[in-house]
C-alpha positions as CSV (number, residue, x, y, z in Angstrom):
1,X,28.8,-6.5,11.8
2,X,27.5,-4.0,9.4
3,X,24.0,-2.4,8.8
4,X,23.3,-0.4,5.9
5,X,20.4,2.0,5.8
6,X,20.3,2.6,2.5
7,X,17.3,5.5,2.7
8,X,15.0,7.0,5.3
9,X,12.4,9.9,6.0
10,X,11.8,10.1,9.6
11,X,12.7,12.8,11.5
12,X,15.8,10.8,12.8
13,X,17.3,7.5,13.1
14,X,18.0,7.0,16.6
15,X,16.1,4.0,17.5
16,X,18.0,1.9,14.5
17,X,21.1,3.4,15.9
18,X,19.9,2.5,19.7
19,X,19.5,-0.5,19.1
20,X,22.0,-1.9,16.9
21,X,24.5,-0.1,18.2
22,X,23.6,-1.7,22.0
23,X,23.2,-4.8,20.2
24,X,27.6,-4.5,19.4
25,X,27.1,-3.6,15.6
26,X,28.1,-0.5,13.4
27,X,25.3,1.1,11.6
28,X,25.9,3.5,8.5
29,X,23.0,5.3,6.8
30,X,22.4,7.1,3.4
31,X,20.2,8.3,1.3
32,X,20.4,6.5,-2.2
33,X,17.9,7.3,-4.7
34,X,19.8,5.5,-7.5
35,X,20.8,1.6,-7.9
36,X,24.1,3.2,-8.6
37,X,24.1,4.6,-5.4
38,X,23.0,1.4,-3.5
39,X,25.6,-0.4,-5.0
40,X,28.2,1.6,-4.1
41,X,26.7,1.7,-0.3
42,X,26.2,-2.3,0.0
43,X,29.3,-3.7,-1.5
44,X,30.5,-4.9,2.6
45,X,27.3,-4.7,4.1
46,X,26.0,-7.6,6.2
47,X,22.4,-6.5,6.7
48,X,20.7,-3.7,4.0
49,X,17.4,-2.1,5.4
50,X,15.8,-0.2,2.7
51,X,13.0,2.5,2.5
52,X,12.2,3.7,-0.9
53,X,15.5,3.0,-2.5
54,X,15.6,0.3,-5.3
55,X,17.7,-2.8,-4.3
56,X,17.6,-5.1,-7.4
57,X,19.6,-7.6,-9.4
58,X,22.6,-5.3,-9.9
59,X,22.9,-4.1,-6.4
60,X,22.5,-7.8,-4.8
61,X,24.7,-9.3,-7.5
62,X,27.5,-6.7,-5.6
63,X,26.9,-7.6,-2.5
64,X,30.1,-9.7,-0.7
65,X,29.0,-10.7,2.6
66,X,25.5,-9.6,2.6
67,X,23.2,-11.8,5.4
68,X,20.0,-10.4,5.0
69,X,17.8,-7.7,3.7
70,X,15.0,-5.7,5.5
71,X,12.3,-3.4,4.2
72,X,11.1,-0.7,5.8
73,X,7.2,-1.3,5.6
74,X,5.0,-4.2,4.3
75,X,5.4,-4.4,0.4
76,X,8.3,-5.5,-1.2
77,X,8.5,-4.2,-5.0
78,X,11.8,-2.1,-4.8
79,X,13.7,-5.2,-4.0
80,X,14.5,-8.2,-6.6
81,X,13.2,-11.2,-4.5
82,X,14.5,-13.3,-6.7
83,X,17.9,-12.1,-7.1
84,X,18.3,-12.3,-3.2
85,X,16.7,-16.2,-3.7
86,X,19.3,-16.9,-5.9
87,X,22.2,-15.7,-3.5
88,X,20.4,-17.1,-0.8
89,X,20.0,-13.8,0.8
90,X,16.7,-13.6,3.1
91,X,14.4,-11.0,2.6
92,X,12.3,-9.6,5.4
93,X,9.5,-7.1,6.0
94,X,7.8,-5.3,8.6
95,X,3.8,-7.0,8.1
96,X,2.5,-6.1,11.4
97,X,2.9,-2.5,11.4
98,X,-0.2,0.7,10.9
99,X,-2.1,-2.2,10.4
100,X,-5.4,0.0,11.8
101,X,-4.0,3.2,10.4
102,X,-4.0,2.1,6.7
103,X,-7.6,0.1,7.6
104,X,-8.9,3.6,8.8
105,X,-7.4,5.8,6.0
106,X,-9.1,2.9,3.6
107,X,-12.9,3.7,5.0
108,X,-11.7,7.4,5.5
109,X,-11.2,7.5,1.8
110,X,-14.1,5.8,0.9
111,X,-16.4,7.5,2.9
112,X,-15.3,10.8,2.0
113,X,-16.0,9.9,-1.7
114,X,-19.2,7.9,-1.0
115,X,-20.8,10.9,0.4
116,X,-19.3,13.1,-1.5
117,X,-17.4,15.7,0.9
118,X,-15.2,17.1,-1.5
119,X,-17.4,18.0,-4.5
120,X,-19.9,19.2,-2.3
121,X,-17.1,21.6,-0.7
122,X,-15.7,22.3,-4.0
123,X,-19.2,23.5,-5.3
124,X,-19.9,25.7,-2.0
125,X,-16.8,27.7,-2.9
126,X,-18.0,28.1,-5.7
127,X,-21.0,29.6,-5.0
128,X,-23.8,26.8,-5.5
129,X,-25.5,26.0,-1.9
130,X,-27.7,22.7,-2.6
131,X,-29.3,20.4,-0.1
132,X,-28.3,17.5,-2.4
133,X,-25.3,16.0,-3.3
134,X,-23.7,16.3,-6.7
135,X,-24.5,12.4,-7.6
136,X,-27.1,10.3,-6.1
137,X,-25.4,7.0,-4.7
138,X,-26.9,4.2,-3.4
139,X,-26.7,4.9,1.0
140,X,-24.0,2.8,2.6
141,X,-26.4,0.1,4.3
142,X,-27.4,-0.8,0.6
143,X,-24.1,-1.0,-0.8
144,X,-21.8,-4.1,-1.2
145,X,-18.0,-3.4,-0.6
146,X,-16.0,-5.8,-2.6
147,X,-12.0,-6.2,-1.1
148,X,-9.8,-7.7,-3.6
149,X,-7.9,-9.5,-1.3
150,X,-8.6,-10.4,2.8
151,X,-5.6,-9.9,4.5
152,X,-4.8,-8.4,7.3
153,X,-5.8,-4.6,6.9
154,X,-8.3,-5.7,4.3
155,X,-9.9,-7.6,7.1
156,X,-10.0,-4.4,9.4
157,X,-11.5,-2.7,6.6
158,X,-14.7,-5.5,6.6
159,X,-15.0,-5.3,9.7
160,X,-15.6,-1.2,10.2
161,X,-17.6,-1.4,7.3
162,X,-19.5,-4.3,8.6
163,X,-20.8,-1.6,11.4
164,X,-22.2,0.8,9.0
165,X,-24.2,-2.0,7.4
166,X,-22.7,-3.3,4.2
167,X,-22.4,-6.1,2.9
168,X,-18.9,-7.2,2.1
169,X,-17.6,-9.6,-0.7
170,X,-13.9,-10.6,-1.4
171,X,-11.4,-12.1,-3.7
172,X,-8.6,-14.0,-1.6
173,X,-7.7,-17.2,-3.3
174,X,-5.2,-17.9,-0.6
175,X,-8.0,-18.1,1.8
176,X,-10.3,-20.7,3.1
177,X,-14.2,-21.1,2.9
178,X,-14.1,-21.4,7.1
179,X,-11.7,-18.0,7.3
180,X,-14.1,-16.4,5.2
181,X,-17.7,-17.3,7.0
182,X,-15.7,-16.5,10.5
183,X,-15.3,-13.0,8.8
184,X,-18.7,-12.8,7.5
185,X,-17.6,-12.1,3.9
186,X,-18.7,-13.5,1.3
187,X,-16.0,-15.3,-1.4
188,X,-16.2,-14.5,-4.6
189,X,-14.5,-14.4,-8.3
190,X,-12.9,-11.2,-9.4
191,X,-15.5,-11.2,-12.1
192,X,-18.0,-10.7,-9.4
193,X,-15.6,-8.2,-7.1
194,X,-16.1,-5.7,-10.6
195,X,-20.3,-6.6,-11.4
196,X,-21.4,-6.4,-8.0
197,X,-18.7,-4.0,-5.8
198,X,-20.3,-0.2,-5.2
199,X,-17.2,0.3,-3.3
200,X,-14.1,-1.6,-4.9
201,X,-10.6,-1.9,-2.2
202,X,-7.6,-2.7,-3.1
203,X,-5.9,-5.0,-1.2
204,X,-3.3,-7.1,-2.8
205,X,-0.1,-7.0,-3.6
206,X,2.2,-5.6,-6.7
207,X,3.2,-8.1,-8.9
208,X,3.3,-9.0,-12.8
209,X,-0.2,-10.2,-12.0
210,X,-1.7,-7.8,-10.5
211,X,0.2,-5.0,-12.2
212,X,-3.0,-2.7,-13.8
213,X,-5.1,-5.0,-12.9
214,X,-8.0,-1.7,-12.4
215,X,-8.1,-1.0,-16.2
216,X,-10.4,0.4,-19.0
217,X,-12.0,-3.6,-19.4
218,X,-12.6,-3.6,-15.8
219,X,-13.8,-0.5,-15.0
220,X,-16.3,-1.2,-18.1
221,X,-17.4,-3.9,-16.0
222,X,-18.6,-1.2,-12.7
223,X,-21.3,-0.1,-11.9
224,X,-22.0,3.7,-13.3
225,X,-22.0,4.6,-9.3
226,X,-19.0,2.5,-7.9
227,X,-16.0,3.8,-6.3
228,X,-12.7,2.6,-6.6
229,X,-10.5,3.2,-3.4
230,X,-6.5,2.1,-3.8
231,X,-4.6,2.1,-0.4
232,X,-2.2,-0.9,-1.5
233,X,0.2,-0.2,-4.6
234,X,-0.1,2.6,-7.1
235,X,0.8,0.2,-9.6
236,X,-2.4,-1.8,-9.5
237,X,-4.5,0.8,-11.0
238,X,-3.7,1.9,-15.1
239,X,-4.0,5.4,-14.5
240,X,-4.6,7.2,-17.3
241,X,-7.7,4.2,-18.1
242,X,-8.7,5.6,-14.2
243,X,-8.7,9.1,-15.3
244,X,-10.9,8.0,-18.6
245,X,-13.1,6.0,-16.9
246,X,-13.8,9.0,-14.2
247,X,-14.2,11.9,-16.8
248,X,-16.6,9.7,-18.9
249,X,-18.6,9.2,-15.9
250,X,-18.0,5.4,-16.1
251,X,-17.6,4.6,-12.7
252,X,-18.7,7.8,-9.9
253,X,-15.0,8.0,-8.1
254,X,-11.8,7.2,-7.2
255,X,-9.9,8.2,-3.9
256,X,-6.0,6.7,-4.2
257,X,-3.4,6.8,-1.4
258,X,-1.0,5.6,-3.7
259,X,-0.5,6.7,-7.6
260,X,2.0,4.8,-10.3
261,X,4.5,7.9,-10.3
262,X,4.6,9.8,-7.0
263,X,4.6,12.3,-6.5
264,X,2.1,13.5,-8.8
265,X,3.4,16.2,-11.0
266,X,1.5,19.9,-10.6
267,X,0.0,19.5,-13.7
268,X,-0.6,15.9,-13.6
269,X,-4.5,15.0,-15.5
270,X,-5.5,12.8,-12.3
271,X,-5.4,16.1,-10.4
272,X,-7.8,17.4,-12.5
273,X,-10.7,14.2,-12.8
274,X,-13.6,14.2,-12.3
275,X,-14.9,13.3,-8.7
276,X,-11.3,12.0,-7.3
277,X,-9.3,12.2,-4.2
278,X,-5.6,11.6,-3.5
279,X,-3.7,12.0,-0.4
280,X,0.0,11.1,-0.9
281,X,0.5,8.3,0.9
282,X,0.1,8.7,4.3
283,X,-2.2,6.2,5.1
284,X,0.9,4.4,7.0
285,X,1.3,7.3,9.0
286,X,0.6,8.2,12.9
287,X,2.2,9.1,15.9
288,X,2.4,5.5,16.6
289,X,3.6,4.0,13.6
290,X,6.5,5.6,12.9
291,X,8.0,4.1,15.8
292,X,7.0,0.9,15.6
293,X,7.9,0.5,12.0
294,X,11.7,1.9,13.0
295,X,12.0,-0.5,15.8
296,X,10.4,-3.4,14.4
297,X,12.8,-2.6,11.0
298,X,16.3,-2.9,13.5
299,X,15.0,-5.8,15.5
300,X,14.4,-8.0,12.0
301,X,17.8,-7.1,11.3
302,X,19.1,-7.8,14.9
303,X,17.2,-10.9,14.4
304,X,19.0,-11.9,11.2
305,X,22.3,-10.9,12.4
306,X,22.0,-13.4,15.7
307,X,20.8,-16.3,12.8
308,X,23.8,-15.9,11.2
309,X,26.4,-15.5,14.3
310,X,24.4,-18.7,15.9
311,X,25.2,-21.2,12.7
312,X,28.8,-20.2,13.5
């Protein structure tokens, strides 16, 4: 059968072609970045793994023979879940992937911001030694971090910052009160993630209801000296409200992994905020994960393949 890689940025794609190759199957890669492309590449396809590349309604609606599609990586926003529902074409991620890395980026990030590395560098090379920091924030053993949603890497995230003392609150509707008091987090409403959070996480993922859901009402609703800290989704956070909020001293900080449009332009106005950091989106990334999220991507679609060739 056929596998279709329709994009990829890893060095190389010899573990895919390792293994499905040794599995008996034909594997053809590409590097689409329109749907036009994708269309063209998926027409005969029986399994599509996808990076980056957008696989919606048009490019599903042209796939003939197609048996299942695979992401590369947890979220699933580039592909039209329910265009692949309708043609009853399974879609499947990689969930259990940089897990730890994305948890440790997520604290790196906010503790970086908390206490303030960046500004304090920023004013050092510019000449100002001070033994203060540029904004007094309330210490980490006082401060409540509030995780909108617990799953997986969100519970990682409690967890480390459970050891440096805080307190930790969550929104997780899909949840239950037991998972919660076994995790020593607190449930909440979203209401209360915004009024009481000093450090807000994001955690969820992107869909119409969660699209913006960080925007000029909510921010309104921080703390002066909270933090918002976005390792999930650029799409969650409105980013030109963000960039308000930060430069009218609304909230104290923001440090994004992800942004709306990336990458960020040169001249993009979130570069130049007040008291934010961005790295651009490598919170995924180690020596570790790389591989696993290549070999875990072919053996979903090895997986998928043997469904298929078993119900015949």
């Amino acid at each position: 059968m056929k596998v279709v890689i329709t994009d990829w940025n890893f060095p190389n794609i010899e573990i895919e072609k390792n293994i499905i190759e040794a599995a008996g199957h034909t594997l053809i890669d590409a590097q689409c970045k329109t749907e036009e492309e994708v269309i063209e590449l998926v027409r005969d396809a029986d399994i599509v793994i996808a990076q980056w590349a957008p696989v919606k309604a048009a490019a599903i609606a042209a796939m003939t023979q197609c048996q299942g599609i695979v992401r590369y990586g947890i979220g699933l926003d580039n592909i039209d879940l329910e265009a692949a529902k309708s043609k009853g074409i399974p879609v499947a991620n990689v969930p259990d992937y940089c897990l730890n890395e994305v948890a440790d980026h997520t604290v790196a990030l906010m503790m970086a911001s908390q206490r303030q590395i960046l500004s304090t560098w920023d004013r050092i090379n510019q000449g100002t030694w001070v033994i203060t920091s540029p904004m007094t924030l309330p210490p980490l053993r006082q401060s409540t971090l509030a995780l909108v949603g617990l799953g997986r890497i969100s519970q990682r995230v409690a967890s480390r910052a459970q050891a440096f003392g805080m307190k930790v609150i969550a929104f997780d509707p899909g949840l239950k009160a037991e998972q919660f008091n076994e995790l020593n987090v607190e449930s909440v409403s979203l209401e209360q993630i915004w009024e009481r959070g000093d450090i807000v996480s994001l955690h969820c993922p992107l869909m119409e209801s969660t699209q913006h859901i960080i925007n000029t009402e909510v921010l309104s609703k921080m703390k002066s000296t909270s933090i918002v800290v976005n390792t999930s989704r650029g799409g969650l956070v409105h980013t030109n409200d963000l960039i308000n909020a930060l430069n009218a001293g609304t909230i104290a900080g923001a440090a994004l992994d992800v942004v709306e449009e990336e990458p960020l332009s040169g001249d993009h106005p979130l570069l130049k905020a007040q008291n934010v950091i961005v790295t651009s989106h490598t919170a995924w990334h180690s020596g570790s994960s790389i591989t696993e999220l290549q070999t875990l991507a072919a053996e979903k679609a090895i997986e998928l393949l043997n469904s298929v060739i078993e119900e015949v």
